[in-house]
PDB file of N, CA, C and O in Angstrom:
ATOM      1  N   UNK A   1     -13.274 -24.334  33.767  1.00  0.00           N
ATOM      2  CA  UNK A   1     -14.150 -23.931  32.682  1.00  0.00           C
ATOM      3  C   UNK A   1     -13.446 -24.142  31.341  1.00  0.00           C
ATOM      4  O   UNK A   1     -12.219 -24.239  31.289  1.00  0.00           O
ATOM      5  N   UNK A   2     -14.343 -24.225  30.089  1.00  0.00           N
ATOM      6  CA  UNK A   2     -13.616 -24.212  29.095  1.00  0.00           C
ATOM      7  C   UNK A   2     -12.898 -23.158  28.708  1.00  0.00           C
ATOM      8  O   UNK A   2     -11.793 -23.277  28.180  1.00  0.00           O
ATOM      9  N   UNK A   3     -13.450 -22.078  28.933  1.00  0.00           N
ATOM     10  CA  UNK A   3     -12.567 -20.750  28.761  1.00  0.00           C
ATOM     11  C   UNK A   3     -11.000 -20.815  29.788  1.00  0.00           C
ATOM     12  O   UNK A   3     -10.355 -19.783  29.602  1.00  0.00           O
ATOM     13  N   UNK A   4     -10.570 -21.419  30.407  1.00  0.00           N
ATOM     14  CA  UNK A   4      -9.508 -21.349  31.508  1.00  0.00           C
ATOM     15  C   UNK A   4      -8.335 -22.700  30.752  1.00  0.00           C
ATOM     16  O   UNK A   4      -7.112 -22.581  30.823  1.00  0.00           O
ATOM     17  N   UNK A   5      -8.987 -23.834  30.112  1.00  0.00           N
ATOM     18  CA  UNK A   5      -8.826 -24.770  29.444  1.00  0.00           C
ATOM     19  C   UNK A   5      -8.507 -23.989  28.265  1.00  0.00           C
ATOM     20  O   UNK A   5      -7.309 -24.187  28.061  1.00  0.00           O
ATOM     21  N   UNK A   6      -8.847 -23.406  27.613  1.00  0.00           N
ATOM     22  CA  UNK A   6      -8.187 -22.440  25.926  1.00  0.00           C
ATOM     23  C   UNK A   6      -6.754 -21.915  26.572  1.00  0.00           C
ATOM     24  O   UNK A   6      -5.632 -22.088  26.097  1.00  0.00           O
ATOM     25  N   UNK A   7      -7.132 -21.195  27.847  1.00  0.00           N
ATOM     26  CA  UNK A   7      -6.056 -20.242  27.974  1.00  0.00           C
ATOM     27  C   UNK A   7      -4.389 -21.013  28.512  1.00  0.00           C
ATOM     28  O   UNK A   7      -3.238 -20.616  28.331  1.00  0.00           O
ATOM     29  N   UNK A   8      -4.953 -22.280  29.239  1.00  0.00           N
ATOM     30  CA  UNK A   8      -3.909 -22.995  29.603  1.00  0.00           C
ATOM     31  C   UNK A   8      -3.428 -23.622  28.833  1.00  0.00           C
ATOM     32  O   UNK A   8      -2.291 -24.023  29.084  1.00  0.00           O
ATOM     33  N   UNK A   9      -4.266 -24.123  27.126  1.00  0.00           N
ATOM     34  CA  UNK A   9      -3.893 -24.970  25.801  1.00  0.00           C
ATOM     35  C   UNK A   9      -2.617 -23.768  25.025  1.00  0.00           C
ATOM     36  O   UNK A   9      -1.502 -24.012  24.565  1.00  0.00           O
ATOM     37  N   UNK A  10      -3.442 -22.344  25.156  1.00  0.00           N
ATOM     38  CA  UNK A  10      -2.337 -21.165  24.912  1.00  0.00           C
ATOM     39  C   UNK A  10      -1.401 -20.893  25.132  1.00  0.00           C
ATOM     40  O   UNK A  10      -0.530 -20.507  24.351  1.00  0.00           O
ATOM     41  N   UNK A  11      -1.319 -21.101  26.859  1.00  0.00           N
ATOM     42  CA  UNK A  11      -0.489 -20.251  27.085  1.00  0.00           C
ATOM     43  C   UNK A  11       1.081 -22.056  27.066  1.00  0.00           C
ATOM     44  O   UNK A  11       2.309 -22.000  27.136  1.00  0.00           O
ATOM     45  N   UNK A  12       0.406 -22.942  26.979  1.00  0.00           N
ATOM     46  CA  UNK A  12       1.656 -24.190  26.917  1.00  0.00           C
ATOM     47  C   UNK A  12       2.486 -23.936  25.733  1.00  0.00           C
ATOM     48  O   UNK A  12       3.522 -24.572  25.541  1.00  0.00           O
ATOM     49  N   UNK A  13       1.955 -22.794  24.732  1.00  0.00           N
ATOM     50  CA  UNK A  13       2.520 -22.659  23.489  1.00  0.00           C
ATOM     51  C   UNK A  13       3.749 -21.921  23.816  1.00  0.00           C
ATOM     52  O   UNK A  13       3.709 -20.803  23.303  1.00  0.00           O
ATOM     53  N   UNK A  14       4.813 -22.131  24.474  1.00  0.00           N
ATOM     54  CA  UNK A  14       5.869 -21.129  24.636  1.00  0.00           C
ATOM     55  C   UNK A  14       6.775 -21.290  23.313  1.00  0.00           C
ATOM     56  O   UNK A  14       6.796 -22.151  22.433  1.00  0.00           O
ATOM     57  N   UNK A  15       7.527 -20.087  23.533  1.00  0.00           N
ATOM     58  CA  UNK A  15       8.215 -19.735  22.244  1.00  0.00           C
ATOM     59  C   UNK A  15       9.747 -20.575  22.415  1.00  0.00           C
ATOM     60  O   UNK A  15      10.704 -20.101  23.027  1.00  0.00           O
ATOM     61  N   UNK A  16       9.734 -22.248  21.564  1.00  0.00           N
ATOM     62  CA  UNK A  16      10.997 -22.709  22.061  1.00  0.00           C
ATOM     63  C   UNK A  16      11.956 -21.876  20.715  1.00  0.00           C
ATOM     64  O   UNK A  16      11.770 -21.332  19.626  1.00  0.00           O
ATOM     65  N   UNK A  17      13.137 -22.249  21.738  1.00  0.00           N
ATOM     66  CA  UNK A  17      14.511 -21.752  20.527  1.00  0.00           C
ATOM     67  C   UNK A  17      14.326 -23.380  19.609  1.00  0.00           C
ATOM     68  O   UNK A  17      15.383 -23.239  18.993  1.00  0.00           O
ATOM     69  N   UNK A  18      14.023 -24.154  19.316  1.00  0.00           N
ATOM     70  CA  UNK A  18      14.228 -24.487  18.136  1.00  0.00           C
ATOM     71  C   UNK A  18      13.401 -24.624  16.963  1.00  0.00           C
ATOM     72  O   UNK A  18      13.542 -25.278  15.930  1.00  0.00           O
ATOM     73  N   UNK A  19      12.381 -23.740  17.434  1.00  0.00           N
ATOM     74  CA  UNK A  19      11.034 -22.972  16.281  1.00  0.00           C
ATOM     75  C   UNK A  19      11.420 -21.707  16.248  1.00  0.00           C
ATOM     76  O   UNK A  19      10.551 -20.836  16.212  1.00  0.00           O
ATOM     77  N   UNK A  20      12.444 -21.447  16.251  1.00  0.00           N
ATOM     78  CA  UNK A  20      12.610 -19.725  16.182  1.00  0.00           C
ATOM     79  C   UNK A  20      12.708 -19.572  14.585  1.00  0.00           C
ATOM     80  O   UNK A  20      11.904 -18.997  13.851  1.00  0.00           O
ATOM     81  N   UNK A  21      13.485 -20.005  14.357  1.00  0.00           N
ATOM     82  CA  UNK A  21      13.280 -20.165  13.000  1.00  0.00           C
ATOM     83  C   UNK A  21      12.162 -19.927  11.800  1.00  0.00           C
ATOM     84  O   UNK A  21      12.123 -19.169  10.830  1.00  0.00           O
ATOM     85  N   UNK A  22      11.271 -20.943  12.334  1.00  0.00           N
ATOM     86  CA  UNK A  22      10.345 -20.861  11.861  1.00  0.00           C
ATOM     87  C   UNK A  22       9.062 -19.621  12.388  1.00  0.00           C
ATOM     88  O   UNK A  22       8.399 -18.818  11.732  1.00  0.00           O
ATOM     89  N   UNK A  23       9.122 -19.960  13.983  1.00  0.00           N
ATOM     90  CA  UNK A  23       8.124 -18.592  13.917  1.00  0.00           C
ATOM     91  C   UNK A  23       8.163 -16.642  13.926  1.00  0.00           C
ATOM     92  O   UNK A  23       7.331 -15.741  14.027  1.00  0.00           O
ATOM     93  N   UNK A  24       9.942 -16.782  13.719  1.00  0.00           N
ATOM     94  CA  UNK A  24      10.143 -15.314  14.159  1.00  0.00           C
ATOM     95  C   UNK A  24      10.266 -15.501  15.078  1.00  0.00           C
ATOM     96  O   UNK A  24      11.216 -16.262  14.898  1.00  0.00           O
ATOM     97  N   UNK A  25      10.144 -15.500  16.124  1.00  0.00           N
ATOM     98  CA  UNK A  25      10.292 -15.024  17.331  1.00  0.00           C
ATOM     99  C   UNK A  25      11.024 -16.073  18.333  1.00  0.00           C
ATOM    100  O   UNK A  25      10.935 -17.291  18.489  1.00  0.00           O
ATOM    101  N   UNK A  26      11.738 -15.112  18.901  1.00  0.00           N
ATOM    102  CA  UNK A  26      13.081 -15.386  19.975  1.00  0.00           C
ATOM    103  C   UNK A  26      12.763 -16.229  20.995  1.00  0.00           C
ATOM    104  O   UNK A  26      12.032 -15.876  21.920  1.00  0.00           O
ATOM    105  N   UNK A  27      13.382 -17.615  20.882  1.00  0.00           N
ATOM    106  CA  UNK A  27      12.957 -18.782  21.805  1.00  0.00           C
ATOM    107  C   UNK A  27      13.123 -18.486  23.696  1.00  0.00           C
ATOM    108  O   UNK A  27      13.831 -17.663  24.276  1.00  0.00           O
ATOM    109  N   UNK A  28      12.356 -19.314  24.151  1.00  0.00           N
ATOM    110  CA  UNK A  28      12.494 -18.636  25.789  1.00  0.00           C
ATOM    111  C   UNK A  28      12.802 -19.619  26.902  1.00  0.00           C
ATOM    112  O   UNK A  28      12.283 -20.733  26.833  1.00  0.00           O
ATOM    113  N   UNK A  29      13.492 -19.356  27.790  1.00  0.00           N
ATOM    114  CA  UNK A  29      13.817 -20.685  28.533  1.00  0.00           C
ATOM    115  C   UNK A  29      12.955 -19.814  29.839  1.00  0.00           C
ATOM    116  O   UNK A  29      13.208 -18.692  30.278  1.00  0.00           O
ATOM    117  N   UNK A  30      11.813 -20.824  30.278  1.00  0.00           N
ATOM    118  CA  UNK A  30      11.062 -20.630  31.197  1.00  0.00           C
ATOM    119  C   UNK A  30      11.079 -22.016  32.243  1.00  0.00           C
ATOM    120  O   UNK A  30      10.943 -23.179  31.863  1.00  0.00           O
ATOM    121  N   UNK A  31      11.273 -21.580  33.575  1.00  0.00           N
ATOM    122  CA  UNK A  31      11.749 -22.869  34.614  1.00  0.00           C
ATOM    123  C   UNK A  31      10.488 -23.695  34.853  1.00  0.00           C
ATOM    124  O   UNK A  31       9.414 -23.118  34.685  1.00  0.00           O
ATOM    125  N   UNK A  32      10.488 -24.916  35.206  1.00  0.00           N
ATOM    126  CA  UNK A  32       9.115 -26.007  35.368  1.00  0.00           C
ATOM    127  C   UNK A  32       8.220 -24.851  36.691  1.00  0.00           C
ATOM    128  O   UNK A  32       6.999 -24.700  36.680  1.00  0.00           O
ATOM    129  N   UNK A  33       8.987 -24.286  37.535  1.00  0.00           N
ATOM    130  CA  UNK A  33       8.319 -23.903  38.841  1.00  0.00           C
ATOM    131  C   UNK A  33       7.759 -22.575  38.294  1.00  0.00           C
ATOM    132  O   UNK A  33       6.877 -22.126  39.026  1.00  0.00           O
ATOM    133  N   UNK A  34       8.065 -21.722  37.061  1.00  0.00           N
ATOM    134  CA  UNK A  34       7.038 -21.080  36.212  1.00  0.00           C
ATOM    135  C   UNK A  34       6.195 -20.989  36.071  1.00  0.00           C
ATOM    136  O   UNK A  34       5.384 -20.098  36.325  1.00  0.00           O
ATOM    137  N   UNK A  35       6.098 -22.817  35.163  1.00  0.00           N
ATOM    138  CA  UNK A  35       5.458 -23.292  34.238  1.00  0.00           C
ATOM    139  C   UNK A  35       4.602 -23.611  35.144  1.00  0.00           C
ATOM    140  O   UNK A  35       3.481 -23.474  34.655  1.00  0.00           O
ATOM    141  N   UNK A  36       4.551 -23.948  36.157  1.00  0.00           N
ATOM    142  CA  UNK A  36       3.310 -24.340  37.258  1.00  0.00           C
ATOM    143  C   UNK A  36       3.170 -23.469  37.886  1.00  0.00           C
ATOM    144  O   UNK A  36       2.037 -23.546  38.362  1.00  0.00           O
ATOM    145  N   UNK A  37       3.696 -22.543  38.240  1.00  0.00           N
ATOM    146  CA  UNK A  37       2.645 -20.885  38.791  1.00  0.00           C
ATOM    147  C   UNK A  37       1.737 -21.051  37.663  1.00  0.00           C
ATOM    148  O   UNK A  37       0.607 -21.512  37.824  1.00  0.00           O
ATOM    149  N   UNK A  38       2.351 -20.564  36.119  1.00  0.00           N
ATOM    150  CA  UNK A  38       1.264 -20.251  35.786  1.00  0.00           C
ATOM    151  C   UNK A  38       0.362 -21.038  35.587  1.00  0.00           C
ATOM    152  O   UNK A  38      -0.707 -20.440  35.707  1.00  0.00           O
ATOM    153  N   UNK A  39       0.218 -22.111  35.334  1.00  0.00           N
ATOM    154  CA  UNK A  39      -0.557 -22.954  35.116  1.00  0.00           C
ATOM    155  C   UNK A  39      -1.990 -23.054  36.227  1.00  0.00           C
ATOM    156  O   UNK A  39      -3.188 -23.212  35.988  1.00  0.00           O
ATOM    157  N   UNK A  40      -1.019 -22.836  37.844  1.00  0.00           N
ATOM    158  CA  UNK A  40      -1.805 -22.768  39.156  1.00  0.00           C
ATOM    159  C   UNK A  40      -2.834 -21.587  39.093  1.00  0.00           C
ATOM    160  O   UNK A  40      -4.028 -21.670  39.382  1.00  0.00           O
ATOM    161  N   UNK A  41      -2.151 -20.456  38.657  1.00  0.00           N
ATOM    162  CA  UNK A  41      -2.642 -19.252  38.856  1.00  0.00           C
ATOM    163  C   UNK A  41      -4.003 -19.267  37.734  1.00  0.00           C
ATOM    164  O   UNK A  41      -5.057 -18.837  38.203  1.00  0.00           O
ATOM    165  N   UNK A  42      -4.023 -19.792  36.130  1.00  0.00           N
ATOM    166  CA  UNK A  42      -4.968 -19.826  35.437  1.00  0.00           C
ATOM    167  C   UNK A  42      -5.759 -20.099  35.635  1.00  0.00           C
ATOM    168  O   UNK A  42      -6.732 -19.411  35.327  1.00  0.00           O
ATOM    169  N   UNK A  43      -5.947 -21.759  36.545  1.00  0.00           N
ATOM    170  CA  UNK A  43      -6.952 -22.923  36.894  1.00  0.00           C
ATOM    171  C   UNK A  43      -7.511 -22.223  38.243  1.00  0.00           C
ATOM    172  O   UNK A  43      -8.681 -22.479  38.531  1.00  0.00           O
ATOM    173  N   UNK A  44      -6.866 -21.463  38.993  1.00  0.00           N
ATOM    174  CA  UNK A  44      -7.233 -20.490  40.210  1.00  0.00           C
ATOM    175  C   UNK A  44      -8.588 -19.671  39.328  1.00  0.00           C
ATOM    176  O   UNK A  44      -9.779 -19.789  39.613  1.00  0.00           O
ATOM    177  N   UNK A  45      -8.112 -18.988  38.412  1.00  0.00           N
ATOM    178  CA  UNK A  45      -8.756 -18.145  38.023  1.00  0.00           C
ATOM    179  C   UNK A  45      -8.432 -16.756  38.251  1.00  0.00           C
ATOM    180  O   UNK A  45      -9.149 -15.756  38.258  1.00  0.00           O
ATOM    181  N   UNK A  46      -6.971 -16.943  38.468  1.00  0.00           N
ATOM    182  CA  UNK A  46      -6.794 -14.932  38.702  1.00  0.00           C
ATOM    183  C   UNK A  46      -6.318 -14.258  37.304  1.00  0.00           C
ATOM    184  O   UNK A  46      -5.733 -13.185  37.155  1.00  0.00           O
ATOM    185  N   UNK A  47      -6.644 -14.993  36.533  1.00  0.00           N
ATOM    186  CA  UNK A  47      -6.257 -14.323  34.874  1.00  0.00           C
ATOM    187  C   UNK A  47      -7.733 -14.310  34.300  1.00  0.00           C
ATOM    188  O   UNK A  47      -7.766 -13.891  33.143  1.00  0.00           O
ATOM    189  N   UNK A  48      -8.770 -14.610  34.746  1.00  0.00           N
ATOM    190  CA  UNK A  48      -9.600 -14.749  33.788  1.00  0.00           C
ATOM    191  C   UNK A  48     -10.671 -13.445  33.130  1.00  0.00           C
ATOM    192  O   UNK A  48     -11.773 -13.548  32.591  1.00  0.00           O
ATOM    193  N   UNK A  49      -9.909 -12.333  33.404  1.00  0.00           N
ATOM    194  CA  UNK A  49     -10.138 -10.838  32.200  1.00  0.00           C
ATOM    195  C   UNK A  49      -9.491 -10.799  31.243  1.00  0.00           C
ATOM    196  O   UNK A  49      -9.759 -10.241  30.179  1.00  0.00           O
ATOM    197  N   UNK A  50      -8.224 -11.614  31.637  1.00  0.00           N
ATOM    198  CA  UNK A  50      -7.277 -11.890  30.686  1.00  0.00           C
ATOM    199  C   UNK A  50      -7.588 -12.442  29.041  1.00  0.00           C
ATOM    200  O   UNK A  50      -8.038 -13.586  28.983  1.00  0.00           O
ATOM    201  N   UNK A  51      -7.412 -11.826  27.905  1.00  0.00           N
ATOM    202  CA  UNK A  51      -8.662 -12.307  27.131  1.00  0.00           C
ATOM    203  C   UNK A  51      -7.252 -13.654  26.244  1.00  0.00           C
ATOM    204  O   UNK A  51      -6.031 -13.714  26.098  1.00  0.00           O
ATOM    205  N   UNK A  52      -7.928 -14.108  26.052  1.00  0.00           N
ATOM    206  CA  UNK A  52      -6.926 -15.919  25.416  1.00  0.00           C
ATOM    207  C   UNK A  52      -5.782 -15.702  24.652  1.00  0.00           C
ATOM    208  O   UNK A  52      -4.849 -16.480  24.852  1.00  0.00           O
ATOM    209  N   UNK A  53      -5.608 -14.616  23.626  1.00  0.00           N
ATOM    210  CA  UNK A  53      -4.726 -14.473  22.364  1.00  0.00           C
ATOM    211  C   UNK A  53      -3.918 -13.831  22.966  1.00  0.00           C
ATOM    212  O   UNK A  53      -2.921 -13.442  22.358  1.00  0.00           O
ATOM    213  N   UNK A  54      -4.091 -13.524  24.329  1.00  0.00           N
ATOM    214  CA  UNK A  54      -2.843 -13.233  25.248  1.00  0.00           C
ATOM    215  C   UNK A  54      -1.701 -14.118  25.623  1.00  0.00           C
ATOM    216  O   UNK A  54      -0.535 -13.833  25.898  1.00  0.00           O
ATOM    217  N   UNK A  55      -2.437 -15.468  25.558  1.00  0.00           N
ATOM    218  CA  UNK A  55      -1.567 -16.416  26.643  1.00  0.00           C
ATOM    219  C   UNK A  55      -0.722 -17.299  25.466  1.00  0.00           C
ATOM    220  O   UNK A  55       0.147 -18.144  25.682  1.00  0.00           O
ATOM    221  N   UNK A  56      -1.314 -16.782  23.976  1.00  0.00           N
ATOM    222  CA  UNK A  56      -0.630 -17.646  23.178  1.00  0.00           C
ATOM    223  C   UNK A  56       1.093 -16.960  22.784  1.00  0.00           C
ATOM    224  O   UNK A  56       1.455 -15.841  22.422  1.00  0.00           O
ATOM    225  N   UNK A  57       1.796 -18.155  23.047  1.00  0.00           N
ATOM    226  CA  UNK A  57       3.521 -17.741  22.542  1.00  0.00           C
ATOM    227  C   UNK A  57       4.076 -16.647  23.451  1.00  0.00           C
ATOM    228  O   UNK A  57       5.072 -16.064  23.023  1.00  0.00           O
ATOM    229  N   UNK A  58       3.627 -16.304  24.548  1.00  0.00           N
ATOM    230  CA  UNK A  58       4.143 -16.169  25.849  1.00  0.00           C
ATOM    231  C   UNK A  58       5.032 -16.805  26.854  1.00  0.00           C
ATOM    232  O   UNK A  58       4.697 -17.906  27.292  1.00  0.00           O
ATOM    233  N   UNK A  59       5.819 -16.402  27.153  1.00  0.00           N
ATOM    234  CA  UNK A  59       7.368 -17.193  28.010  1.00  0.00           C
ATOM    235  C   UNK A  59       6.236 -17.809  29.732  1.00  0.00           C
ATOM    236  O   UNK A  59       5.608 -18.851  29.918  1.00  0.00           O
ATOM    237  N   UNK A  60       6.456 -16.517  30.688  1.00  0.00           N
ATOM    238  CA  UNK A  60       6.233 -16.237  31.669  1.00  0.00           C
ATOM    239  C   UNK A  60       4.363 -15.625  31.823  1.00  0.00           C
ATOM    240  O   UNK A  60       3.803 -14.775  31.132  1.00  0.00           O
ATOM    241  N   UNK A  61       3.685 -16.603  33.208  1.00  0.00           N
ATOM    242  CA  UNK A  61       2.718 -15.731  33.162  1.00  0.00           C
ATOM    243  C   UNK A  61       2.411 -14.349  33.364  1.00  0.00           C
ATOM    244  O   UNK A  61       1.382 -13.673  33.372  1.00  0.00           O
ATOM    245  N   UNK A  62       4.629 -13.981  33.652  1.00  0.00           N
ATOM    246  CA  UNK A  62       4.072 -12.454  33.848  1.00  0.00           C
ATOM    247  C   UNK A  62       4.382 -11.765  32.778  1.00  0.00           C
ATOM    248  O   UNK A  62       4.269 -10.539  32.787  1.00  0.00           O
ATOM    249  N   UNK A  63       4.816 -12.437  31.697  1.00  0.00           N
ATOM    250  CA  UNK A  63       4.774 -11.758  30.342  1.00  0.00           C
ATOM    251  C   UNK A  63       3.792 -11.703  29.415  1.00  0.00           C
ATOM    252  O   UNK A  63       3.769 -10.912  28.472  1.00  0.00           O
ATOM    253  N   UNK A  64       2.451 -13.059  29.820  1.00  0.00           N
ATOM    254  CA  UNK A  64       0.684 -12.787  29.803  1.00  0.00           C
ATOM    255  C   UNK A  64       0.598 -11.384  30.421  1.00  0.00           C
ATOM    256  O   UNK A  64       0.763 -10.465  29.618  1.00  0.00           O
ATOM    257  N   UNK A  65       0.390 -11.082  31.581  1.00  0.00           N
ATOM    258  CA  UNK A  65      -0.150 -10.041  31.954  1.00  0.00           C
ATOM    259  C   UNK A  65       0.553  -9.112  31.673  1.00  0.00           C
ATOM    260  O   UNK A  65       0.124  -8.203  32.384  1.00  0.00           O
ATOM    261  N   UNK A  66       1.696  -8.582  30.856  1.00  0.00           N
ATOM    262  CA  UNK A  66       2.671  -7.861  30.792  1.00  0.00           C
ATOM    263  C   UNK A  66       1.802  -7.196  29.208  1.00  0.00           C
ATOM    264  O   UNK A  66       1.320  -6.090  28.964  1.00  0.00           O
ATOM    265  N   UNK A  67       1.892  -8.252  28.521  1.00  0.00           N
ATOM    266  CA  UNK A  67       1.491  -8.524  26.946  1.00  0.00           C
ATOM    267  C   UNK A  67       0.167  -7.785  27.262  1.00  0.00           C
ATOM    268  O   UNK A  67       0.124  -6.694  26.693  1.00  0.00           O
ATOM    269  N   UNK A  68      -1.029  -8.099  28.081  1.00  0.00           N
ATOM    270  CA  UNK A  68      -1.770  -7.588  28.567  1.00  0.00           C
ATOM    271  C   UNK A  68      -2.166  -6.128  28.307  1.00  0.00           C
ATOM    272  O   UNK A  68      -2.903  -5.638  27.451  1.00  0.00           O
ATOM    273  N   UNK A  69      -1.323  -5.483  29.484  1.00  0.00           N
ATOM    274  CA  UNK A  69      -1.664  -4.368  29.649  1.00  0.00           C
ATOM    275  C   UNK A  69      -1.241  -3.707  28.689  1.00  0.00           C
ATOM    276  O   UNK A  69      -1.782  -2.623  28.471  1.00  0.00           O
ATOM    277  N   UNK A  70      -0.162  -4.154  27.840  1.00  0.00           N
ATOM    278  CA  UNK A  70       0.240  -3.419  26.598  1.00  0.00           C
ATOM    279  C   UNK A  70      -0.826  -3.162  25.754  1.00  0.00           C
ATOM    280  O   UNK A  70      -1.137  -2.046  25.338  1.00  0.00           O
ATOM    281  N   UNK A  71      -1.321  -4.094  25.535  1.00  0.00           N
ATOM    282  CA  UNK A  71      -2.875  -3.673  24.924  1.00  0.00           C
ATOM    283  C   UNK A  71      -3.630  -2.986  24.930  1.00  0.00           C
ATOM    284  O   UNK A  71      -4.118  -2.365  23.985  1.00  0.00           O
ATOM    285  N   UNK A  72      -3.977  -2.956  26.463  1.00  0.00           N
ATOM    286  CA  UNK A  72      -4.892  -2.034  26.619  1.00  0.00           C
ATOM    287  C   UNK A  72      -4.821  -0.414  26.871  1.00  0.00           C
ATOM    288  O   UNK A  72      -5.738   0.407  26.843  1.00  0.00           O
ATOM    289  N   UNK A  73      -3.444  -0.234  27.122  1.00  0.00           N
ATOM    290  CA  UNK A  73      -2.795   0.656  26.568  1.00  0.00           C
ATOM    291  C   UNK A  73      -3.007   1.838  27.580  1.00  0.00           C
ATOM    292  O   UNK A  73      -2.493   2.936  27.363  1.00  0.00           O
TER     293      UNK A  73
END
């Protein structure tokens, strides 16, 4: 879906160390076999309550759902 497509355009935004600089925030070394859980798990569809401005500048998909629940508090 296009909504699953936003969240996977998002969540590719990881926070590298050599934009730290520029964006504030502390660069992240996340492994390729990560990077394809999460990727697997999005296109699955087991994130999709997950609302999008979650998945942006996130390391780990479990720091999406982490970021998450912080929210909702």
């Amino acid at each position: 879906t296009v909504a699953r497509a936003r969240k996977i355009q998002k969540f590719l935004s990881q926070p590298f160390f050599v934009a730290q600089q520029f964006t504030g925030l502390e660069g992240k070394y996340v492994t390729i076999a990560d990077t394809i859980r999460g990727f697997k798990e999005i296109v699955e569809g087991r994130h999709d309550a997950i609302p999008e401005q979650d998945f942006y500048m996130a390391g780990t998909i479990d720091e999406v759902v982490a970021k998450s629940q912080l929210r909702k508090g």
